[in-house]
ROSERO-210819 format. One record per residue: residue in one letter; y, x negated, z of N, C-alpha, C, O in turn. Coordinates in nm, 3 decimals, padded with zeros to 5 digits. Layout:
% ROSERO-210819
PT residuo n_north  n_east    n_up ca_north ca_east   ca_up c_north  c_east    c_up o_north  o_east    o_up
PT       A       Y       X       Z        Y       X       Z       Y       X       Z       Y       X       Z
...
//
This chain:
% ROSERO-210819
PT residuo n_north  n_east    n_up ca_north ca_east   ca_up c_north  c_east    c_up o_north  o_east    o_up
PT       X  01.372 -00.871  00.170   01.274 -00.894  00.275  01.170 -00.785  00.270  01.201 -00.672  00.309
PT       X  01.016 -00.817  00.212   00.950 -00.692  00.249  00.812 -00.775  00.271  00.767 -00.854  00.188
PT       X  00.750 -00.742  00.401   00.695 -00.791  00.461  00.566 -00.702  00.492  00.606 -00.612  00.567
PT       X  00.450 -00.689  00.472   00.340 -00.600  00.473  00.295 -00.641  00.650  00.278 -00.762  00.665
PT       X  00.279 -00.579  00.747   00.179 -00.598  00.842  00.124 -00.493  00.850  00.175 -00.382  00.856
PT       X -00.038 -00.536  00.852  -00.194 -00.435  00.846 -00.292 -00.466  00.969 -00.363 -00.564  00.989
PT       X -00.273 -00.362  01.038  -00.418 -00.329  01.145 -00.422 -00.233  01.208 -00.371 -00.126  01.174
PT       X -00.488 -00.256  01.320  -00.532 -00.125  01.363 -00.489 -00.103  01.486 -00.469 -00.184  01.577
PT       X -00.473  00.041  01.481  -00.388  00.056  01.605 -00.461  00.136  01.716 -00.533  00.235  01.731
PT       X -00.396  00.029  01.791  -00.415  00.008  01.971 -00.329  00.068  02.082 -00.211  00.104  02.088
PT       X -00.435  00.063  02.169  -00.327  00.136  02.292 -00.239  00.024  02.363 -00.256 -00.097  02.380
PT       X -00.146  00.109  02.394  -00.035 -00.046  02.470  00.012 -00.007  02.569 -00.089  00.001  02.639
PT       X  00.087  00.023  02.626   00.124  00.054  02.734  00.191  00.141  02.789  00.224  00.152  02.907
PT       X  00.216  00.222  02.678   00.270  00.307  02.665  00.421  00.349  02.749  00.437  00.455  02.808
PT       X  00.505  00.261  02.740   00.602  00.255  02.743  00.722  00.326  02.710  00.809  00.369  02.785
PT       X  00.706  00.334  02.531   00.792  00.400  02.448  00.714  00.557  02.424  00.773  00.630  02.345
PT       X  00.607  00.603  02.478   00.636  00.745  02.499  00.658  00.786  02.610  00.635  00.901  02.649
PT       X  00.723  00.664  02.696   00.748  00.723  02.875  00.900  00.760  02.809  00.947  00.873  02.821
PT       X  00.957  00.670  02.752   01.091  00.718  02.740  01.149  00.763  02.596  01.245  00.715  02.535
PT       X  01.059  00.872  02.559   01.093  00.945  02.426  01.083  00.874  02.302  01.133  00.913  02.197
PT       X  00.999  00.736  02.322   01.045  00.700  02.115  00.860  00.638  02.162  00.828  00.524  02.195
PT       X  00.770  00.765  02.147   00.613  00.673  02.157  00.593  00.598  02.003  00.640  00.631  01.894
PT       X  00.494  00.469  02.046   00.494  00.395  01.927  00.318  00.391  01.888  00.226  00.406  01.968
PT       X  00.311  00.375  01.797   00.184  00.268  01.729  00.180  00.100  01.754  00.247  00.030  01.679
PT       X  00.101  00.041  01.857   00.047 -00.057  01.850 -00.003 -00.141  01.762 -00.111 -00.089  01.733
PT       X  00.004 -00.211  01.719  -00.132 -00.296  01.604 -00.189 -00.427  01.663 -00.126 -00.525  01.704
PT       X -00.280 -00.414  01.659  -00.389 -00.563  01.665 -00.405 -00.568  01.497 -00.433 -00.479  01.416
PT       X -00.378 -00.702  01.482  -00.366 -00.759  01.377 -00.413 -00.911  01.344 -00.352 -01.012  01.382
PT       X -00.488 -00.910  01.295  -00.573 -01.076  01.225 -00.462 -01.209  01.139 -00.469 -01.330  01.115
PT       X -00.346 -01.071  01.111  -00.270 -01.178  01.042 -00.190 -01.297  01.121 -00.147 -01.278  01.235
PT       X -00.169 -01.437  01.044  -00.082 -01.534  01.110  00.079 -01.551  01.068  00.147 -01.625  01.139
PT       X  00.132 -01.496  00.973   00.254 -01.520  00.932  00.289 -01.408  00.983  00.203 -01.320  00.981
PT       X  00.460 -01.367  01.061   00.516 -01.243  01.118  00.671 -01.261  01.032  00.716 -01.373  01.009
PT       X  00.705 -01.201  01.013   00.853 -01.206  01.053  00.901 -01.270  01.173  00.836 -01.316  01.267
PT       X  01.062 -01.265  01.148   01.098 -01.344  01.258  01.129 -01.196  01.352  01.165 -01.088  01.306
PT       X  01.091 -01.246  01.564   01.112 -01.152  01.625  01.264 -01.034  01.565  01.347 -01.068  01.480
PT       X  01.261 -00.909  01.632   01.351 -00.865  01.581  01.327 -00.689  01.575  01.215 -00.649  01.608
PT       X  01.412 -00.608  01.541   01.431 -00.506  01.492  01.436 -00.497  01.340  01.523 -00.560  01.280
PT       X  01.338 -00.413  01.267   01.328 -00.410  01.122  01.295 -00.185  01.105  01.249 -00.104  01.186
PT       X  01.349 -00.170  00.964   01.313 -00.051  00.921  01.242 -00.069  00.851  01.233 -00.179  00.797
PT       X  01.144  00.058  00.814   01.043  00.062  00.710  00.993  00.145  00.680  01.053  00.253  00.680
PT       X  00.815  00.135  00.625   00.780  00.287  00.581  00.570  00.258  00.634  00.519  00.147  00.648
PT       X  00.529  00.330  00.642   00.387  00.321  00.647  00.327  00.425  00.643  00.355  00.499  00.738
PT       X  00.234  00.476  00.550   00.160  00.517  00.527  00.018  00.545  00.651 -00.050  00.458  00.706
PT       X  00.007  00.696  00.665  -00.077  00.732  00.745 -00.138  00.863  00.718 -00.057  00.951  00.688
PT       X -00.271  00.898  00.721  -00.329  01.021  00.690 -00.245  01.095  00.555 -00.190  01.205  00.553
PT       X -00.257  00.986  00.440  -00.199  00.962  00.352 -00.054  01.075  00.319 -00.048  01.154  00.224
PT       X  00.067  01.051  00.442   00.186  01.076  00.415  00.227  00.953  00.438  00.160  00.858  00.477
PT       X  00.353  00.957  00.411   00.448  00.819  00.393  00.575  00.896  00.539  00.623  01.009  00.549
PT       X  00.590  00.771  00.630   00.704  00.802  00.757  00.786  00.630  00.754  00.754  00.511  00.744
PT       X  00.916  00.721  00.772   00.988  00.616  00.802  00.972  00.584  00.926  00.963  00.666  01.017
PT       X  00.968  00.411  00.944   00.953  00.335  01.071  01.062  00.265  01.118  01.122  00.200  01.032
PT       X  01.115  00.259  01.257   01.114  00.146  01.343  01.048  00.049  01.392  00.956  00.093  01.460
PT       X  01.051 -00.095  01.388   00.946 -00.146  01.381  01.021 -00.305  01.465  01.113 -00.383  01.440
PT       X  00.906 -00.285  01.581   00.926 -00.428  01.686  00.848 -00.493  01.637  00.743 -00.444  01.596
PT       X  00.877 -00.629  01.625   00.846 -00.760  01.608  00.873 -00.828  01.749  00.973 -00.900  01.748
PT       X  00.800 -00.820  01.880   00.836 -00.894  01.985  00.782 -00.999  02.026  00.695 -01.056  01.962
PT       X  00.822 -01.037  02.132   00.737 -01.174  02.215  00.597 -01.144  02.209  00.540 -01.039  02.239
PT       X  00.530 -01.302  02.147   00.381 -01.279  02.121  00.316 -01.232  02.023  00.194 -01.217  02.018
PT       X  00.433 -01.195  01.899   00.383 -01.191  01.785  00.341 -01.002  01.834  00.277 -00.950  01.742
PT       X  00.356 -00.943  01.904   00.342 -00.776  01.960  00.461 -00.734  01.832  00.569 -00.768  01.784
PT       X  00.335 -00.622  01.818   00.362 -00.519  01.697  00.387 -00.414  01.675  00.317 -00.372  01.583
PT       X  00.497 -00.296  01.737   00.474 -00.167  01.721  00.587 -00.108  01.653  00.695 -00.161  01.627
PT       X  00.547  00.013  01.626   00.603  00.139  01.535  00.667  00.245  01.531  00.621  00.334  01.460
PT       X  00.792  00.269  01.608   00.798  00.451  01.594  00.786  00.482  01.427  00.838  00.415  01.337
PT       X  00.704  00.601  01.412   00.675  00.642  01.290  00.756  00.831  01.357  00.732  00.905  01.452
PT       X  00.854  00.834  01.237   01.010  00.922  01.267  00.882  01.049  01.233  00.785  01.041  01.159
PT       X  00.916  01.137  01.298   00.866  01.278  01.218  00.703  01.302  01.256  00.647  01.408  01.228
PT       X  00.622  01.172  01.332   00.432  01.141  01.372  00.468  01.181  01.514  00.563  01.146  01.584
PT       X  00.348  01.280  01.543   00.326  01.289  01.688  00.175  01.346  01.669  00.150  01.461  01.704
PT       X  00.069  01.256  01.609  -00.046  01.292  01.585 -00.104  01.152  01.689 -00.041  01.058  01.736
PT       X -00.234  01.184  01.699  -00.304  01.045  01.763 -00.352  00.929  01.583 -00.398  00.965  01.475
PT       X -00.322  00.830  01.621  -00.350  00.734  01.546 -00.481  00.640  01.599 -00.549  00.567  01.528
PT       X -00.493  00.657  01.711  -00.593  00.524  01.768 -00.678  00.513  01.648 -00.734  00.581  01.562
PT       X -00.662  00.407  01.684  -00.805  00.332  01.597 -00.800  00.342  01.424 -00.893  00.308  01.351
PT       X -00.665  00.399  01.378  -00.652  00.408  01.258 -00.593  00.298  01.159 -00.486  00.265  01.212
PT       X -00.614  00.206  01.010  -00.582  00.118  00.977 -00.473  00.137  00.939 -00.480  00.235  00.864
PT       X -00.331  00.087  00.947  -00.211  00.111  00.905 -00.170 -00.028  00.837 -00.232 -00.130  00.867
PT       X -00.067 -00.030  00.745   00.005 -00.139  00.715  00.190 -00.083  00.684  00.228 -00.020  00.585
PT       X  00.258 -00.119  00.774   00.366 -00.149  00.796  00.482 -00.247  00.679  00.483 -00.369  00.670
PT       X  00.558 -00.163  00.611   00.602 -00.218  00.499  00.727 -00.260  00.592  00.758 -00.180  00.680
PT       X  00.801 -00.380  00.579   00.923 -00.404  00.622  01.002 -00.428  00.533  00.997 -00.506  00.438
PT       X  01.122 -00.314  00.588   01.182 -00.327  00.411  01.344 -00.439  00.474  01.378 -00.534  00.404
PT       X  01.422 -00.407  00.607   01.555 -00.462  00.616  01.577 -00.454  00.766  01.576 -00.349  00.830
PT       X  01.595 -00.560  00.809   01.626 -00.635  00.946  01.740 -00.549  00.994  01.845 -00.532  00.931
PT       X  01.715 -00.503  01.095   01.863 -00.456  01.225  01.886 -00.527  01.295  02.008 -00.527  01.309
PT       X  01.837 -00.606  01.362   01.893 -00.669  01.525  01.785 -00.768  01.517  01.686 -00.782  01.444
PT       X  01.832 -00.830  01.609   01.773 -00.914  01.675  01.698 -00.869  01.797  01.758 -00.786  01.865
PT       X  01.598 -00.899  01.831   01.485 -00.866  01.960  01.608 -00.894  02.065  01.704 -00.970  02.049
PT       X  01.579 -00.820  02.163   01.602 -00.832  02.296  01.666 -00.754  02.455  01.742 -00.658  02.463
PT       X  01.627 -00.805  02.525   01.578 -00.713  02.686  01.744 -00.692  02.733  01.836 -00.773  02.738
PT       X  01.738 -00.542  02.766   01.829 -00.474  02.821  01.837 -00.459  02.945  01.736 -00.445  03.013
PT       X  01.959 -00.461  02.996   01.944 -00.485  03.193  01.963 -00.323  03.251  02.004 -00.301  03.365
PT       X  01.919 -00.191  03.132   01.837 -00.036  03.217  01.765  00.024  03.087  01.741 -00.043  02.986
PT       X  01.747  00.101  03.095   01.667  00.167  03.048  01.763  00.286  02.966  01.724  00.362  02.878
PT       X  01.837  00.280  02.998   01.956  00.381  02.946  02.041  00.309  02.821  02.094  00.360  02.723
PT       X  02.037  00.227  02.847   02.073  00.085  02.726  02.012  00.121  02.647  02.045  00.191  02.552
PT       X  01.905  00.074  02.677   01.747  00.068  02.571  01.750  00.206  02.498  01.757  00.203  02.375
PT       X  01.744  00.324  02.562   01.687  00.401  02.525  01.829  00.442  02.383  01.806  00.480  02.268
PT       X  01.959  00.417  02.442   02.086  00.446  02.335  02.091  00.352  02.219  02.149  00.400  02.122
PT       X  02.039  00.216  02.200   02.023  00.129  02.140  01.902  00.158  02.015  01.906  00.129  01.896
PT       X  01.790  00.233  02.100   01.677  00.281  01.972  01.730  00.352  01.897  01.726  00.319  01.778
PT       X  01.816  00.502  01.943   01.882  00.587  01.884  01.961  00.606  01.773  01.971  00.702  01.697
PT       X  02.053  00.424  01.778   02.179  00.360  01.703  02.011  00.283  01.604  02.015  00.291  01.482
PT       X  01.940  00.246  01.641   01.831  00.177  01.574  01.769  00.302  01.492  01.820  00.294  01.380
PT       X  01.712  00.374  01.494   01.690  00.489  01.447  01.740  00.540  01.314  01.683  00.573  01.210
PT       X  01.901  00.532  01.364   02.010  00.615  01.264  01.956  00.530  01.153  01.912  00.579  01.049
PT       X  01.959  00.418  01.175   01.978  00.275  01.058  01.819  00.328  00.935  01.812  00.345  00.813
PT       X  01.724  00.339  01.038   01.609  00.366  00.959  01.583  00.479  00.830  01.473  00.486  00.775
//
């Protein structure tokens, strides 16, 4: 499975740097996704290479923890290599879930 997604990244809601794993957004032109889900990977930025976590969620929504980045990206073109599926997408009933679940998601990356 290796799956290229390329664009540019956007602000979102910032969510995942409220609770320690901030991400990269993408607005993206492309129509084919993967299927929703948890995937690892790699992407290229300010030409180093970081391993990713990478959401595939509801709405075709696109984001990134990039392991080891705590630079600003806005507005920068990225493409997102997907190299191997973890999980399946889906909503946790706290936040304490979520947040132990990225962690176990993480290790995998």
């Amino acid at each position: 499975m290796n799956y290229i997604i390329s664009g540019k990244v956007i602000r979102g809601d910032g969510y995942g740097k409220k609770i320690g794993f901030p991400t990269v957004n993408l607005e993206t032109a492309m129509k084919e996704f993967p299927p929703e889900g948890i995937y690892s990977g790699v992407v290229m930025l300010n030409n180093l290479e970081y391993r990713v976590g990478i959401v595939v969620g509801p709405g075709k929504k696109i984001e990134a923890h990039l392991m080891g980045y705590n630079g600003d990206a806005y507005g920068k073109q990225v493409s997102l290599q997907i190299n191997k599926f973890l999980r399946e997408y889906k909503k946790f009933d706290t936040e304490e879930e979520l947040k132990e679940q990225i962690k176990k998601d993480l290790k995998q990356c």
